[in-house]
C-alpha positions in Angstrom: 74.5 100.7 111.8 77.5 100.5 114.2 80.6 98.5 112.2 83.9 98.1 113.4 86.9 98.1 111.2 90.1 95.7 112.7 93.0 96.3 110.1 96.8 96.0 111.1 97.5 99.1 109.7 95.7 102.4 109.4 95.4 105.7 107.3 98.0 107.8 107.1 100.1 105.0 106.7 100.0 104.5 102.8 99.5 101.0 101.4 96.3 99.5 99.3 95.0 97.3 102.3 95.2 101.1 104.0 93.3 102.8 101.6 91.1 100.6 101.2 89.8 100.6 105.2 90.3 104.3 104.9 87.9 105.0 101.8 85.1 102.8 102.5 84.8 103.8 106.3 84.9 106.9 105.1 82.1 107.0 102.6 80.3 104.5 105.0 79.8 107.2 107.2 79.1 110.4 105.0 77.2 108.4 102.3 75.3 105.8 104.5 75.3 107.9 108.0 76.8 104.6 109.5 79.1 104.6 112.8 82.1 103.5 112.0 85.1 102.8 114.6 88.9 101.5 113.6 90.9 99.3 115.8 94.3 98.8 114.5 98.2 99.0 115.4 100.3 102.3 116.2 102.6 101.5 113.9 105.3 103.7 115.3 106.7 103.2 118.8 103.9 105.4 120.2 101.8 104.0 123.0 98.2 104.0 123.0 96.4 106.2 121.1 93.3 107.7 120.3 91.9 110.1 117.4 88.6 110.9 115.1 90.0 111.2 111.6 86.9 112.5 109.1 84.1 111.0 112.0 86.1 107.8 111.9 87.1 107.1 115.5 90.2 105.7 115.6 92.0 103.4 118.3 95.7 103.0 118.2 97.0 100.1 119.9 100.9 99.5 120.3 102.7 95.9 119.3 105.3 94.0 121.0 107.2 93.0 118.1 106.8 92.5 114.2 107.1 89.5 111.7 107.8 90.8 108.8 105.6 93.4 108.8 103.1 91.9 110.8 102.7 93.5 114.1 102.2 91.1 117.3 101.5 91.9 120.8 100.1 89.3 122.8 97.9 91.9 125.0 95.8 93.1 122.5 93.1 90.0 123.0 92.2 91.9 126.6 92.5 95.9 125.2 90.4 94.9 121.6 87.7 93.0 124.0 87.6 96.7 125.9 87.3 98.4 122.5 83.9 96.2 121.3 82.3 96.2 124.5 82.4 100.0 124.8 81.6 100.8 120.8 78.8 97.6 121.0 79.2 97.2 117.2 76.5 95.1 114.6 79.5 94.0 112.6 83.1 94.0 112.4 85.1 93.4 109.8 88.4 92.7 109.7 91.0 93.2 107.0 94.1 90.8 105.8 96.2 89.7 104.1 98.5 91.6 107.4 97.4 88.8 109.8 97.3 88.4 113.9 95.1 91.6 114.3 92.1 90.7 112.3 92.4 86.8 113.6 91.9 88.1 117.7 89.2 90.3 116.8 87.7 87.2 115.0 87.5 85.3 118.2 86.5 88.1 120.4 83.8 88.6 117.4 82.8 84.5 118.2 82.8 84.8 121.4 80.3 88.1 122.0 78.3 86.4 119.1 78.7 89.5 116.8 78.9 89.3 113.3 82.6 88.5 111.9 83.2 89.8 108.2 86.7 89.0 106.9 87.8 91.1 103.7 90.5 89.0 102.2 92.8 90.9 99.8 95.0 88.6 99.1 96.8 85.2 100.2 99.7 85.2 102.7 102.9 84.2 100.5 106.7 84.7 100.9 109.5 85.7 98.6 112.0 83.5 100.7 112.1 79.8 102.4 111.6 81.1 105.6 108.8 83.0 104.6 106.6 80.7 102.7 107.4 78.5 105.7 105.4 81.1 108.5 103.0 81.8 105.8 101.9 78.0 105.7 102.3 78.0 109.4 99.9 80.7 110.2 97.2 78.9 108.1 97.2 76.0 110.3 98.0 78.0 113.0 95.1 81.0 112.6 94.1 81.4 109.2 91.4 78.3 108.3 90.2 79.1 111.5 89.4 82.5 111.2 88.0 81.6 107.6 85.9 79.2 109.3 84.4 81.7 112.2 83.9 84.3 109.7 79.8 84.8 108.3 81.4 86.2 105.1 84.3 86.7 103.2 84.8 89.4 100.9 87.4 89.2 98.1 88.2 91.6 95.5 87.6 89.5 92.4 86.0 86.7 91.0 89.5 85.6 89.7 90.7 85.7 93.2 88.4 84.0 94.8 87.7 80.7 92.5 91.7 80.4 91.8 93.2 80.5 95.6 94.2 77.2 97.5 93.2 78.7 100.6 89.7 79.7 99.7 88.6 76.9 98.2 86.7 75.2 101.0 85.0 78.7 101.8 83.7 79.3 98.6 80.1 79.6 99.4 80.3 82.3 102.0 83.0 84.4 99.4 81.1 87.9 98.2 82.5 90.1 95.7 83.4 93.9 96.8 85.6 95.3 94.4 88.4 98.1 95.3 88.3 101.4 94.0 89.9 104.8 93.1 88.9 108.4 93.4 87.5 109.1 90.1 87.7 113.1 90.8 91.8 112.8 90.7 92.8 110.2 88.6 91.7 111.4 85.3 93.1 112.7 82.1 95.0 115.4 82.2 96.4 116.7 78.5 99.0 119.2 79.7 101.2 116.6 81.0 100.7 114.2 78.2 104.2 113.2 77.0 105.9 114.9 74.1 107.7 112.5 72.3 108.9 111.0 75.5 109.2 107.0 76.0 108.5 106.6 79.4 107.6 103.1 80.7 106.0 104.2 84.2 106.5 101.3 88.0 104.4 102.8 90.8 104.6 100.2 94.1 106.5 100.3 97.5 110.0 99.4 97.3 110.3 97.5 100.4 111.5 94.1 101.2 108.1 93.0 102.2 107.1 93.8 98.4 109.4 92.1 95.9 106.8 90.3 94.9 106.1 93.3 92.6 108.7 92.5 90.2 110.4 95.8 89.6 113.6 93.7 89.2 112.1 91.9 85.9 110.9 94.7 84.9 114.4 96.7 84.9 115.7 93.6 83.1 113.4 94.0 80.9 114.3 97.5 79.7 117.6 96.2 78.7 115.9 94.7 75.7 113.6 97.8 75.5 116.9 100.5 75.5 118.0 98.1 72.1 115.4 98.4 70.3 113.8 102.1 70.6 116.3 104.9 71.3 114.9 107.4 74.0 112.8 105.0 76.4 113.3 105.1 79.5 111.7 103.5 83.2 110.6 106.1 85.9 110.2 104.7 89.3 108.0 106.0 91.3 108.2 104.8 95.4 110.4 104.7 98.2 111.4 102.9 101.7 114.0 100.2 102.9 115.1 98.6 99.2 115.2 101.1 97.1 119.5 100.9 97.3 118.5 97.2 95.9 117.2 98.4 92.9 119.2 101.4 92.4 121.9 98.9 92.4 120.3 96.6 90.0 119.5 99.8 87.9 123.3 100.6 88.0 124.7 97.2 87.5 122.2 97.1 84.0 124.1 98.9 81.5 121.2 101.3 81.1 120.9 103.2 84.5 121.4 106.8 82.7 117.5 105.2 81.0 116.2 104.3 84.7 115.5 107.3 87.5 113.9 106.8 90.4 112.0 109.6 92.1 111.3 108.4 95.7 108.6 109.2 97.3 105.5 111.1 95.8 102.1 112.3 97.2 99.0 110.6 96.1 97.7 114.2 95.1 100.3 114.3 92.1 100.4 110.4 91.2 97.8 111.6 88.6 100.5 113.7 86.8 103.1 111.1 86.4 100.6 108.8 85.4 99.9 111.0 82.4 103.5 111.8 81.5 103.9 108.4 81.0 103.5 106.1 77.5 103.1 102.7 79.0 102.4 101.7 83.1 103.8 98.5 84.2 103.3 96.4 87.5 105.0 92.8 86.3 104.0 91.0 90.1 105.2 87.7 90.0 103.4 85.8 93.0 99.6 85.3 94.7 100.6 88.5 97.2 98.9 90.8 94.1 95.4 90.6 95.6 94.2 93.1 92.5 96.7 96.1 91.7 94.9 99.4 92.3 98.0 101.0 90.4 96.9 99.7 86.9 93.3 100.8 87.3 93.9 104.3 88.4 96.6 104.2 85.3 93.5 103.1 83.2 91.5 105.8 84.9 94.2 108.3 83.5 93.8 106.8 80.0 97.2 104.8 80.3 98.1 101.4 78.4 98.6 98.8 81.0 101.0 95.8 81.3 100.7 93.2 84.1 101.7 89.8 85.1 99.2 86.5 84.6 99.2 86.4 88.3 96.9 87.3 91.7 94.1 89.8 90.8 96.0 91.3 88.0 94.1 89.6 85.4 90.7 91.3 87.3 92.5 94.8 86.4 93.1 93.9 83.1 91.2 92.9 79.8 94.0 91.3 78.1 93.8 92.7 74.7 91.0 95.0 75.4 92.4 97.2 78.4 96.2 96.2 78.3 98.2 93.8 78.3 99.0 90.4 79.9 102.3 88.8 80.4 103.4 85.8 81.6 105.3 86.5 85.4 109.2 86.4 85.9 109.6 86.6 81.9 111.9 89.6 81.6 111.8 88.9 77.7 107.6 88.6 77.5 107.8 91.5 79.3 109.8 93.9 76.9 108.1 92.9 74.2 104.7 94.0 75.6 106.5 97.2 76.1 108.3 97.4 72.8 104.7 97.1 71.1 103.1 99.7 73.1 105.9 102.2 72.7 105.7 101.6 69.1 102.2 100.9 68.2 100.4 104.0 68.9 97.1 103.0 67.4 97.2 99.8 70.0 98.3 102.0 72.8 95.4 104.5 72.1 92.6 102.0 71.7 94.0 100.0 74.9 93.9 103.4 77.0 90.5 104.6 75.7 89.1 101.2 76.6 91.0 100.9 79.9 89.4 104.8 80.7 85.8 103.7 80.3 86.0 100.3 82.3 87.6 102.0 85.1 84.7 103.9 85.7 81.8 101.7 84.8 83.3 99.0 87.2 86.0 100.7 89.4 85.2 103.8 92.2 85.0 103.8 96.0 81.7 105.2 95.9 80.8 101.4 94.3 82.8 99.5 96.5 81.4 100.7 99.5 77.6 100.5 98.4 78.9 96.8 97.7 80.2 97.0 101.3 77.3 98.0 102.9 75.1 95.8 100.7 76.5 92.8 102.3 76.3 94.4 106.3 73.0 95.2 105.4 72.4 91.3 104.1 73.8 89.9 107.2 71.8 92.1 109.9 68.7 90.9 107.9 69.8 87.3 108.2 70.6 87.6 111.9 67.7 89.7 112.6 65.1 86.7 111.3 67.4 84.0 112.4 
């Protein structure tokens, strides 16, 4: 099986649309000996480029400009047609919600009458005016039409799929595939368990393009928190363009001795900081949360959860039974989910054993990309009898 991945963006770049190419290509080709090929943007100013990255051949193509953080070059219709009529793929499947890239290879896909498979993380929003306004735009523009070429979509949630506006006349080609985490690092670890610390733990990228992640609300929040239960404190945990934003908010609080922000950290020792923590928060407040892969790996390390009503987040989350659901933009909801996890250890405990086993019974790369393949395997069958 030949499959060709067409994602904006590309390991090493970190990001869970990234991780989530890179993983299942992976384990597509040393689990299910497939070939698997990458198109996808050189995000730097580099020109063109190409690499084999763990028998993943890899084609780097450079952009003209960027919206947002959407990379555009008006080219890449001719160079991507090169790509596919050298690597002859079964499939390709392209990855959003970072559009343009995936949408050209969809036509190029229609037009060489090769299987299209669109994994859709997430709807496109915008934090601002402008930005809700090109996100509508690019529907009409691009987006229902590559929903409509494509044989499948994949989405990673049942919640996702039934509850967005945009894939609600698509419904019956939507399949479930799941994300996942690497169940051999994100475990328990008991030496770093927290002694007596009150750590509330944010893990996300602190860019522009990712306010929609709440940390503002959540540092708001921990006004409330610092009241009520002397010691607690937020660790923040990411880096890029906004961080001065937030360390700003952080110092305008009243309380930003009780927030400290670490920057950037590997994804080898996320798995520490996970367990130093009491509590791991991601309070998203808008649709651009396709799942958040932070709260199961957090789960994964035994960690009570908190998240927002909002996106996937109520796929990541048994409210009740794994953690804890609050409602989004409530800075006040949102402490007091906190305050009664720092305080109720019995609740946290019971919430983090039951968060631990569900990780691994329903979350693991290994199970996303059988799912993956599954569904390529489904689709050659069809095509092969059609």
């Amino acid at each position: 099986m030949k499959v060709l991945m067409a994602a904006p963006y590309f390991y090493p770049r970190i990001g869970g649309m990234e991780n989530y190419v890179f993983n299942i290509s992976k384990l597509l080709v040393q689990k299910y000996s497939a070939d698997v090929s990458v198109v996808c943007s050189n995000w730097g100013r580099e020109g063109y480029k190409e690499e084999t990255i763990e028998n993943i051949k890899v084609y780097r193509l450079p952009y003209l400009f960027k919206i947002s953080s959407t990379p555009v070059n008006p080219f890449w219709h001719r160079e991507i047609t090169s790509i596919i009529l050298k690597e002859k793929p079964d499939i390709i499947n392209g990855h959003t919600p970072v559009p343009y890239l995936a949408d050209v290879a969809c036509r190029i896909a229609h037009k060489e009458k090769i299987p299209f498979i669109l994994t859709y993380q997430n709807d496109l929003v915008g934090t601002s005016s402008l930005f809700r306004l090109l996100s509508k735009s690019y529907y009409r523009i691009l987006g229902f039409k590559t929903l409509a070429l494509s044989s499948t979509i994949l989405v990673t949630s049942q919640h996702y799929a039934q509850s967005s506006p945009y894939l609600r006349s698509f419904r019956p080609k939507i399949r479930i595939a799941p994300v996942g985490f690497d169940t051999g690092r994100f475990d328990v670890i008991p030496k770093y368990f927290s002694n007596g610390n009150k750590q509330v733990l944010f893990v996300g990228q602190l860019n522009k393009a990712s306010q929609h992640k709440g940390l503002d609300y959540l540092i708001e929040a921990m006004k409330t928190v610092a009241e009520v239960i002397e010691g607690a404190e937020l660790l923040v945990i990411g880096n890029v363009d906004y961080i001065a934003h937030y360390k700003k908010l952080a110092g305008e609080s009243g309380i930003g001795n009780r927030i400290k922000f670490t920057g950037f950290v590997p994804d080898e020792e996320l798995p520490k900081y996970y367990n130093q923590s009491n509590v791991v928060v991601l309070p998203s407040y808008n649709r651009a949360e396709g799942f958040g892969i932070v709260l199961v790996e957090a789960q994964a390390c035994g960690r009570p959860v908190i998240g927002t009503t909002v996106g996937g987040i109520p796929s990541a989350i048994k409210d009740g039974e794994t953690g804890m659901l609050v409602p989004p933009k409530n800075p006040q909801a949102l402490a007091q989910a906190i305050i009664k996890l720092l305080t109720d250890k019995e609740l946290a405990k019971k919430l983090g054993e039951s968060g631990y086993k569900r990780a691994r019974e329903e979350f693991s790369w290994e199970k996303s990309a059988e799912r993956n393949y599954e569904i390529y395997q489904e689709i050659l069958s069809l095509r092969k009898k059609a």
